[in-house]
C-alpha positions in Angstrom: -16.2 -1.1 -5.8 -16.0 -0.5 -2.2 -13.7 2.2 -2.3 -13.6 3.4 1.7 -14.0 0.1 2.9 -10.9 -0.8 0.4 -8.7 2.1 1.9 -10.1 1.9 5.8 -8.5 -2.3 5.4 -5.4 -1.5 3.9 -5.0 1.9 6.7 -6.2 -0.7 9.4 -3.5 -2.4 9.2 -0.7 -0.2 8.9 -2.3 1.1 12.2 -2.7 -2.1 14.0 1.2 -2.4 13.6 2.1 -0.1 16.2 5.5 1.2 14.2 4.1 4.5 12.7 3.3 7.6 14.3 0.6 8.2 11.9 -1.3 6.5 9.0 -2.2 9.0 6.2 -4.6 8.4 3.2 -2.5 11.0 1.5 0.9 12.1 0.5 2.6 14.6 3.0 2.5 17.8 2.0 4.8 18.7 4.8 7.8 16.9 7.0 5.8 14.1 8.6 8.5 14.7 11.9 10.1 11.8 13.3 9.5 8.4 13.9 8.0 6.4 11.0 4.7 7.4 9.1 2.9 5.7 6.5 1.0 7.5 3.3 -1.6 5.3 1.6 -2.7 6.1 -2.0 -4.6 5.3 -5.1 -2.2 4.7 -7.8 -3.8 2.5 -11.0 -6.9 1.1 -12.3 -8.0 -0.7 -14.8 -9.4 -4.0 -15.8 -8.2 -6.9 -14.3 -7.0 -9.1 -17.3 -8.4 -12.8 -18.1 -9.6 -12.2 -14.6 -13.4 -10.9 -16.1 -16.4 -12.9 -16.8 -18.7 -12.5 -20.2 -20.9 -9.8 -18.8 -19.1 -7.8 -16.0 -15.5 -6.8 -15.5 -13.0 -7.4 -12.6 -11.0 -4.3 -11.7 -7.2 -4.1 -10.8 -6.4 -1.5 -8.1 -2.8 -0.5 -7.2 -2.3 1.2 -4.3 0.8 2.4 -2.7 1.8 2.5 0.6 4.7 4.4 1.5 7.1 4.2 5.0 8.6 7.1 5.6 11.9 7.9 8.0 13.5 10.7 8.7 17.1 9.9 6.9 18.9 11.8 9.7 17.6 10.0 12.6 20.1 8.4 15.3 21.3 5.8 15.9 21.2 6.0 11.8 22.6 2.1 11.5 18.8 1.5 12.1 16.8 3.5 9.8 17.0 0.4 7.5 16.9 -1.9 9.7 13.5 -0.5 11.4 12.7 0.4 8.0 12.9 -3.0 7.1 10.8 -4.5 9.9 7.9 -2.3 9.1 7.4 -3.3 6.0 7.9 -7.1 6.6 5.3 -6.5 9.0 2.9 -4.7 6.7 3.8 -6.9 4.0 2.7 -9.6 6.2 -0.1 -8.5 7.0 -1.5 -8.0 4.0 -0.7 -11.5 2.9 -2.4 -12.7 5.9 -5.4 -11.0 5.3 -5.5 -11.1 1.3 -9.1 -10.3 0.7 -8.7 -7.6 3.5 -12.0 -9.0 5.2 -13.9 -9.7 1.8 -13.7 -6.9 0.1 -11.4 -8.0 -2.7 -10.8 -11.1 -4.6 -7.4 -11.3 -3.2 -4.1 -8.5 -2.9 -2.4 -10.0 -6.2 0.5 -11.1 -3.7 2.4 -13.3 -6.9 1.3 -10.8 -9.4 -1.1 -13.2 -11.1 -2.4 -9.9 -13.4 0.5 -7.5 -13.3 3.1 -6.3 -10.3 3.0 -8.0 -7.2 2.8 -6.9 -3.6 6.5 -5.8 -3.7 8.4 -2.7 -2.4 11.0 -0.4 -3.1 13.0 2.0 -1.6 14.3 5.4 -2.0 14.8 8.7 -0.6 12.3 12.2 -0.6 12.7 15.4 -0.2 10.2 16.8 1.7 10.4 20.5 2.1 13.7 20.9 3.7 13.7 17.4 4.7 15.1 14.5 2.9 13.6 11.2 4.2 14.0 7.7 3.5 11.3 5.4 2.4 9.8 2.3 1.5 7.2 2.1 -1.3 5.1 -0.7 -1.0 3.0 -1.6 -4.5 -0.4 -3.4 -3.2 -2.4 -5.0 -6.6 -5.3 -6.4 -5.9 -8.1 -8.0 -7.8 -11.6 -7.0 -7.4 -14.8 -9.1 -8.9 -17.3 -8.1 -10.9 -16.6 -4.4 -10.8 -18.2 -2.9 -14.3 -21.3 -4.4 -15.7 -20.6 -4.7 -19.6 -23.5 -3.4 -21.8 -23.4 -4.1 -25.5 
């Protein structure tokens, strides 16, 4: 499994967007500061159910993306709203790009094996800080992962 090619698609395209300040492979330790930002993460694996052949097995990777906005910030009748936006946009992306340039079988956009690209929002506290948040959940489906050996 192409692991850093796998994260560098998914981080390239939160970047590309132009709404976050920064793109992290990494949940902040510390108040990311204002503006939006955007963590990326490993979350699940496992095998990819009736998605293997007879002598290797297809993996199912969950990674979660996560928008994050101050809660406080002004005008604050558009924290949602650009909240919102960005994650259409990411969302969009990654349904535009579904094998994010051939390295997976596909994000598992209708959740074919599981969850599908979907998101969720929320509040953390960071520190001091309490910030709002999107979390995006990005399945995706990756071939012939795990040789089987009997």
């Amino acid at each position: 499994m192409d692991v850093s090619g796998i994260v560098d698609g998914l981080v390239s395209h939160a970047a590309a967007l132009g709404h976050f300040e920064r793109v992290n492979t990494h949940e902040p330790q510390s108040p990311p500061g204002n503006g939006l930002h955007c963590a990326i993460w490993a979350d699940d694996i496992g095998p990819a159910r009736n998605q293997s052949g007879l002598n290797r097995t297809s993996v199912r990777a969950v990674f979660m993306d996560r928008i994050y906005g101050r809660q406080l910030e002004r005008p604050e009748d558009e924290i949602d709203p650009n909240m919102l936006r960005a994650t259409d946009d990411l969302m969009g992306a990654y349904s535009g790009d579904f094998t994010l340039g051939g390295r997976v079988r596909s994000i598992d956009l209708l959740g074919q094996s599981g969850t599908p690209l979907s998101a969720k929002a929320g509040y953390v506290k960071i520190a001091d800080a309490q910030y709002r948040v999107m979390t995006i959940t990005v399945p995706m489906i990756i071939n012939d992962v795990w040789e089987q050996v009997g």
